[in-house]
Backbone bond lengths (Angstrom), bond angles and torsions (degrees), N, CA, C in turn:
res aa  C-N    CA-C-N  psi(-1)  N-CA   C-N-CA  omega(-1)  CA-C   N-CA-C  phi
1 X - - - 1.443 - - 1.513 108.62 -
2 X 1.200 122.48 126.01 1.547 115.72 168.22 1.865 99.85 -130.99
3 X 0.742 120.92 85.71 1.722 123.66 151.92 1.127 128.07 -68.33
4 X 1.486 138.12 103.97 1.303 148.50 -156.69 1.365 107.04 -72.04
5 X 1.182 113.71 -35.18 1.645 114.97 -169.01 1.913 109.50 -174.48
6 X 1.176 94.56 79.00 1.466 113.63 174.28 1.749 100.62 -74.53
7 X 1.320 134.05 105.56 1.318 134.33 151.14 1.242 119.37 -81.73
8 X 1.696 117.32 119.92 1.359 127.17 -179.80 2.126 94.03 -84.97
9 X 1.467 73.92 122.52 2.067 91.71 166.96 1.317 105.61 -133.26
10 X 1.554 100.71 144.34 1.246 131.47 174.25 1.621 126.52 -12.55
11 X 1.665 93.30 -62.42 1.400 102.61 -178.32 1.812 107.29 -79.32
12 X 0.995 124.08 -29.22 1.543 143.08 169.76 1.318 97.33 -26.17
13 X 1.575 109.89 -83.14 1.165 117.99 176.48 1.579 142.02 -47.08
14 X 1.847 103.63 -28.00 1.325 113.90 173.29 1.548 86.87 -67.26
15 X 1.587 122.82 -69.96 1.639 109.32 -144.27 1.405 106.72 -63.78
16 X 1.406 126.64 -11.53 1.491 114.17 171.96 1.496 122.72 -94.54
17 X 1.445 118.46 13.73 1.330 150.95 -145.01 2.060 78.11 -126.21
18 X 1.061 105.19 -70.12 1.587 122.27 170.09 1.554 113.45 -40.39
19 X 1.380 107.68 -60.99 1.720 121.53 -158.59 1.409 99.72 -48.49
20 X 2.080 111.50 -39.24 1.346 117.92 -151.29 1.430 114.87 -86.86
21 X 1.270 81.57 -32.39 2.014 106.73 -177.46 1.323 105.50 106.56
22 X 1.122 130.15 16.66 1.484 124.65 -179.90 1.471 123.66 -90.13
23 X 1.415 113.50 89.62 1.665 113.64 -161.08 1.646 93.40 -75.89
24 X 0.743 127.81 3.30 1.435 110.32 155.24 1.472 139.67 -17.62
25 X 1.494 119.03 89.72 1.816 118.34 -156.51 1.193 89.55 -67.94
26 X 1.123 154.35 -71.62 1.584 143.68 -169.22 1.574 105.01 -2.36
27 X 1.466 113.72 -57.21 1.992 116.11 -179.95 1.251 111.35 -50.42
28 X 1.796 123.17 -21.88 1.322 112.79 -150.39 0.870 111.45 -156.39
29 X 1.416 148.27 -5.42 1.567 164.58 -177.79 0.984 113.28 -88.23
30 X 1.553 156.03 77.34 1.412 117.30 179.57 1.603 125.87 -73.57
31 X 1.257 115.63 3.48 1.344 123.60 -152.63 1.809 88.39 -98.27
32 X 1.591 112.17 -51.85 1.308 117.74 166.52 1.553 128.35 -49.40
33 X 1.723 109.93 -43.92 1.149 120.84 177.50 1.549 124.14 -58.60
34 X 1.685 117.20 -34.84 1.298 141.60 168.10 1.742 111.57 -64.84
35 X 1.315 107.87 -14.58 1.445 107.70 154.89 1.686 133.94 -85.99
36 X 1.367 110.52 -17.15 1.295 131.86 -170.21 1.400 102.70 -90.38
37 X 1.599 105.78 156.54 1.373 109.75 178.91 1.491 116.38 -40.62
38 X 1.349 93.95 -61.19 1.709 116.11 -173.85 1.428 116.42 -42.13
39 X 1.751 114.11 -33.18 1.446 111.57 176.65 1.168 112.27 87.69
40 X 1.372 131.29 -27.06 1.104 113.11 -161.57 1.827 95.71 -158.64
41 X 1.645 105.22 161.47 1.470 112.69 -175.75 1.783 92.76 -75.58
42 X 1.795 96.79 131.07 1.628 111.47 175.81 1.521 96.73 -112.04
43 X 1.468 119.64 174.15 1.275 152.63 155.68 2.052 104.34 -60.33
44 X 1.422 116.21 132.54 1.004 127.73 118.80 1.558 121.32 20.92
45 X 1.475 173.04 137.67 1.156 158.67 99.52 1.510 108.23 -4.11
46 X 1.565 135.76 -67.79 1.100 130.28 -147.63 1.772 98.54 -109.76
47 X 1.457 107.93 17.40 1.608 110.71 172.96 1.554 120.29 -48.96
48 X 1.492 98.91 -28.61 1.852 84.67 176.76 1.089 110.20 -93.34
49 X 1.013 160.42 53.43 1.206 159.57 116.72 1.334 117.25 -64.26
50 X 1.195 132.14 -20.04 1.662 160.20 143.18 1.557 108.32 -33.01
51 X 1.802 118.43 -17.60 1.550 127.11 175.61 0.985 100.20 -52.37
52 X 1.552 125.83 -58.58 1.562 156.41 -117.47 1.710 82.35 -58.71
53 X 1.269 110.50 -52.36 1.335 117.62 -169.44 1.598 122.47 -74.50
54 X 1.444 110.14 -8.44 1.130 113.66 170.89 1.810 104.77 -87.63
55 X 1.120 110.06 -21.94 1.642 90.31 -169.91 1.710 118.23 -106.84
56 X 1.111 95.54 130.71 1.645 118.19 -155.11 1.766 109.37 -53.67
57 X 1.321 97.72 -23.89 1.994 100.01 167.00 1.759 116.83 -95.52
58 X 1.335 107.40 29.23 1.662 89.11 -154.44 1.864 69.44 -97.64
59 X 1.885 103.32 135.60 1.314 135.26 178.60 1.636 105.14 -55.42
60 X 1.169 137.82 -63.77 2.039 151.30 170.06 1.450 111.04 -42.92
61 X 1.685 107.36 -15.84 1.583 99.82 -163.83 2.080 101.22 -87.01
62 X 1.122 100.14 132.07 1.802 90.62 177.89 1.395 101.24 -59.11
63 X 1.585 112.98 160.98 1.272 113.83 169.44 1.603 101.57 -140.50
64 X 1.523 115.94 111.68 1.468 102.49 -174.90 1.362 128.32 -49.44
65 X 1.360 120.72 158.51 1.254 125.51 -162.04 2.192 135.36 65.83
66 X 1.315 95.75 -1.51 1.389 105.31 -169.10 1.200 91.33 -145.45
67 X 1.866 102.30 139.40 1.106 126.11 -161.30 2.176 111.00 -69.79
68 X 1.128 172.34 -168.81 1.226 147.04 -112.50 1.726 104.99 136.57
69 X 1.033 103.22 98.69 1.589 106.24 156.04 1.712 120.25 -32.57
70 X 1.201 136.70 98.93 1.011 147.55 -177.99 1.657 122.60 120.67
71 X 1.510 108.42 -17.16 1.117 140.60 -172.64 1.749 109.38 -29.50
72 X 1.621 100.81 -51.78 1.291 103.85 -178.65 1.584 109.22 108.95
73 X 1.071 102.19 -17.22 1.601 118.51 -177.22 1.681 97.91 -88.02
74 X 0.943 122.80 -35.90 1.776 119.21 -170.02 1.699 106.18 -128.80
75 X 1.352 118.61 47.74 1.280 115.24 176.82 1.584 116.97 -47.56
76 X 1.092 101.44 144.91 1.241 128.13 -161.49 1.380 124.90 47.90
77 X 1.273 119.78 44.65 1.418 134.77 -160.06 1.760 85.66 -99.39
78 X 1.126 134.36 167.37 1.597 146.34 -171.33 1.382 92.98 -96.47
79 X 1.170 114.26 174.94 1.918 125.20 159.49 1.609 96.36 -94.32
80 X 1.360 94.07 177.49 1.849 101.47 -164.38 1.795 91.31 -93.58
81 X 1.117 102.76 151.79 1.996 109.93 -175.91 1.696 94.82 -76.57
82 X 1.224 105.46 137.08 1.208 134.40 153.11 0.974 129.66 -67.80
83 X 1.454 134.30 115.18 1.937 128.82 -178.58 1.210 89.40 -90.88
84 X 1.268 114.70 144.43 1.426 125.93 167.15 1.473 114.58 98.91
85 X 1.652 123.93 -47.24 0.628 144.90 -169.43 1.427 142.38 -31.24
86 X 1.262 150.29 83.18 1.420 126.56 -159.55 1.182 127.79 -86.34
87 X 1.610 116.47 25.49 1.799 123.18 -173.11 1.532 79.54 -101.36
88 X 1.882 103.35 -167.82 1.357 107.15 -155.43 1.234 100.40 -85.29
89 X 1.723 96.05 -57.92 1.485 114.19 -170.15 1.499 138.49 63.58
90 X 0.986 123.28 -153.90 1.802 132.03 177.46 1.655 121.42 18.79
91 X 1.074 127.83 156.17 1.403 120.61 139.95 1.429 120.23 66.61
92 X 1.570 116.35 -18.40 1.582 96.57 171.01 2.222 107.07 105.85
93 X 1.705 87.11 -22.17 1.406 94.70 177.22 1.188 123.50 -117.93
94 X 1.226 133.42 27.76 1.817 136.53 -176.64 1.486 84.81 -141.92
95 X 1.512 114.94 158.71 1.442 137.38 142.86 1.616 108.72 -118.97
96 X 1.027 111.17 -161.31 1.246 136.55 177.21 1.750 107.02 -106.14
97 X 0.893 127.24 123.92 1.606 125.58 -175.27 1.631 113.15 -103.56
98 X 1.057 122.09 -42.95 1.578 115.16 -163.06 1.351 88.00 -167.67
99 X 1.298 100.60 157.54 1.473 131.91 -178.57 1.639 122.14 -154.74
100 X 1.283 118.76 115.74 1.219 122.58 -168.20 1.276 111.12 -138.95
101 X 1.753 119.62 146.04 1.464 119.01 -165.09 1.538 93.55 -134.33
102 X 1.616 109.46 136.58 1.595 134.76 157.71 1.467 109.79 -91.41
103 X 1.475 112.92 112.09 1.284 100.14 179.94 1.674 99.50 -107.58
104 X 1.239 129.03 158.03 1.369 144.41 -137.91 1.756 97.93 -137.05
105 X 1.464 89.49 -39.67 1.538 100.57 -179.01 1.615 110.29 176.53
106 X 1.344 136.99 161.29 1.460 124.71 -149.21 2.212 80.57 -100.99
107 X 1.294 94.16 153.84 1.550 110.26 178.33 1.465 103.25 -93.76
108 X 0.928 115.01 126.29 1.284 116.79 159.79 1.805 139.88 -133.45
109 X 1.066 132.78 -166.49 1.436 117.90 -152.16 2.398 85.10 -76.04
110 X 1.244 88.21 149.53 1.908 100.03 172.51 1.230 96.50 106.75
111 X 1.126 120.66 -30.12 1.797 113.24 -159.94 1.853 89.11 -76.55
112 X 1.427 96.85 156.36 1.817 116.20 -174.18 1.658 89.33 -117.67
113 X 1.074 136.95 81.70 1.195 124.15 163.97 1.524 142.43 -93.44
114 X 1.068 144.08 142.69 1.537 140.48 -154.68 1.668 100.06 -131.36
115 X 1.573 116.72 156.09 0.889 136.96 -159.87 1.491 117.47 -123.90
116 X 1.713 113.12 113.38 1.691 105.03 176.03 1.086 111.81 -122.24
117 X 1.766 128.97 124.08 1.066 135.42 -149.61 1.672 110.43 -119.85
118 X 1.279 116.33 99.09 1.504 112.70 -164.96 1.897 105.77 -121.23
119 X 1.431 91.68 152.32 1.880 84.98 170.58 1.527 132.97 -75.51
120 X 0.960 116.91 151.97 1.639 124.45 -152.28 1.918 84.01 -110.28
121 X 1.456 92.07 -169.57 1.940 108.17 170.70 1.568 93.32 -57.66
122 X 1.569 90.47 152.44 1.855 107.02 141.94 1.448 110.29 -139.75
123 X 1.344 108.76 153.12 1.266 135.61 -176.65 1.383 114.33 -149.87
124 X 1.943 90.55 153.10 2.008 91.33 -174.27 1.510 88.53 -134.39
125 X 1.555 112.50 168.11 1.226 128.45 -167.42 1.595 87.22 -164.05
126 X 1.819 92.28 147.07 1.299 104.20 179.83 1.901 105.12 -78.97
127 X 1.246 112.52 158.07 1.916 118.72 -171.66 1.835 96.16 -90.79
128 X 0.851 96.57 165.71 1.581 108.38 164.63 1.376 111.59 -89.90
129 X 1.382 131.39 3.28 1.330 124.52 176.55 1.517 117.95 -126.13
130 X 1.289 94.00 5.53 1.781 127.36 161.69 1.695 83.81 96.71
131 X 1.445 105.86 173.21 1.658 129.93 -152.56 1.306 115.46 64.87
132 X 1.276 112.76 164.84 1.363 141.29 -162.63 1.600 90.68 -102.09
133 X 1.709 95.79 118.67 1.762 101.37 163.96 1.472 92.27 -95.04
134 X 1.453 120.00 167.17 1.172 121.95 -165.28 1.864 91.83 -155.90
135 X 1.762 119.51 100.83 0.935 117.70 156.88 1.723 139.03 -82.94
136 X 1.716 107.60 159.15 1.183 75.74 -179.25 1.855 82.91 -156.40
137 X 1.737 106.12 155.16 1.277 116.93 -151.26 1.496 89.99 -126.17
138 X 1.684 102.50 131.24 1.918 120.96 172.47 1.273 96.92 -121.53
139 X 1.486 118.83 149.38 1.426 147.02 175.58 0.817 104.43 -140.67
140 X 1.699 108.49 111.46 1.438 134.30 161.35 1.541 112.78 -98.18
141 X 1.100 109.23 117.04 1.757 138.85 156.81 1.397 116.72 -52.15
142 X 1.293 140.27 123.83 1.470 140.77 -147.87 1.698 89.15 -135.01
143 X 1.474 130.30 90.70 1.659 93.10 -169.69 1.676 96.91 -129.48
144 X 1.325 115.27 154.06 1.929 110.27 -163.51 1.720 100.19 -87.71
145 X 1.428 90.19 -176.70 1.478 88.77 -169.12 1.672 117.21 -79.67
146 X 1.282 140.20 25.47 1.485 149.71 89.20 1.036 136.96 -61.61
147 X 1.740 123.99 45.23 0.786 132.51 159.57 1.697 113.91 78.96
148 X 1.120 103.15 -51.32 1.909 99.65 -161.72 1.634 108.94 -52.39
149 X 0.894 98.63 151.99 1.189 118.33 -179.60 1.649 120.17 -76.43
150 X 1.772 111.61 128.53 1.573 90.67 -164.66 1.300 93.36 -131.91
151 X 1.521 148.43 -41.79 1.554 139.28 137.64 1.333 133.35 -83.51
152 X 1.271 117.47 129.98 1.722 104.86 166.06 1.679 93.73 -104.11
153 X 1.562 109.20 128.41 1.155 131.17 146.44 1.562 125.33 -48.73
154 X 1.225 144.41 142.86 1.288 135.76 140.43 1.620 127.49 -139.28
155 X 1.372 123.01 111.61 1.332 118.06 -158.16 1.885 101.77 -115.38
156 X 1.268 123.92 130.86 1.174 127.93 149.38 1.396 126.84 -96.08
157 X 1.610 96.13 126.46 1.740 100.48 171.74 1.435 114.72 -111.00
158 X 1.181 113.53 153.07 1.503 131.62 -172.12 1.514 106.81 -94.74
159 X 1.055 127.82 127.00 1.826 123.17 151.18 1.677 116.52 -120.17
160 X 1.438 112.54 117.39 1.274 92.56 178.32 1.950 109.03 -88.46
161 X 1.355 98.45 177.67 1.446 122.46 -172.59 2.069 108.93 -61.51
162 X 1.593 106.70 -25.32 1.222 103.82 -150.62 1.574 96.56 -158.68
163 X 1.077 143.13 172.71 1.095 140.86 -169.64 1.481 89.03 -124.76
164 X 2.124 120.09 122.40 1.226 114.67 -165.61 1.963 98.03 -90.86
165 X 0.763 133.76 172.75 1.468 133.10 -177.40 2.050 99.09 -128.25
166 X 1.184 90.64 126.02 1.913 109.56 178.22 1.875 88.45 -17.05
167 X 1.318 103.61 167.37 1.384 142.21 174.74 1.596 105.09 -88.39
């Protein structure tokens, strides 16, 4: 993922504050938020993931005129593989495994933030249904528009060796 300049806005945050179900006034109150430690209306926990849509290669994002994983037009068609990537993805044989967030400091609506998406460890382990799963770990950098750093992302994806078939 690289997003050049993800701007967190107000309403941004309510509808993804919305998407999750988390009526939580902290997303949206400021009058409430000015009571809370924090002081102020924050983002969501899993709000950056909300980049995805800022960056102009991300594979899930529709792109008018061209056909789109989810589209409806190619059911059950895969998403396109990711290089670099640490979700599962492609083919029917990776998921997404774990997802974990460093927060640095809570995001909230004003911040301009950008996204650097680099590869983490990989490791393989034999499956219990024989083949080699083969993980692999991305760290995305969350940093505001002075630079500092305010989430580190970390996602592991899984690929297995073989495509297992139902029980």
């Amino acid at each position: 993922m690289a997003a050049e300049r993800f701007p967190v806005e107000s309403g941004h945050v309510m509808m993804f504050a919305r998407a999750i179900g988390d009526p939580n006034p902290i997303y949206v109150d400021p009058d409430y938020a000015a009571t809370t430690e924090v002081g102020h209306v924050i983002a969501p926990p899993t709000f950056v993931q909300a980049s995805a849509q800022f960056d102009p290669d991300y594979p899930l994002r529709p792109k008018i005129g061209e056909r789109w994983f989810g589209s409806g037009s190619s059911a059950g068609a895969a998403p396109p593989a990711r290089s670099g990537s640490g979700s599962g993805g492609g083919s029917g044989t990776g998921l997404h495994a774990e997802q974990h967030y460093e927060y640095h400091r809570h995001v909230r609506p004003g911040d301009v933030l950008s996204a650097v998406t680099r590869e983490g460890r990989s490791w393989e382990r034999e499956g219990r249904r024989g083949g080699t799963l083969s993980f692999r770990e991305s760290i995305t950098e969350y940093r505001d528009q002075n630079g500092e750093l305010v989430v580190t992302a970390r996602g592991v994806g899984v690929r297995t060796s073989r495509t297992v078939e139902g029980d």
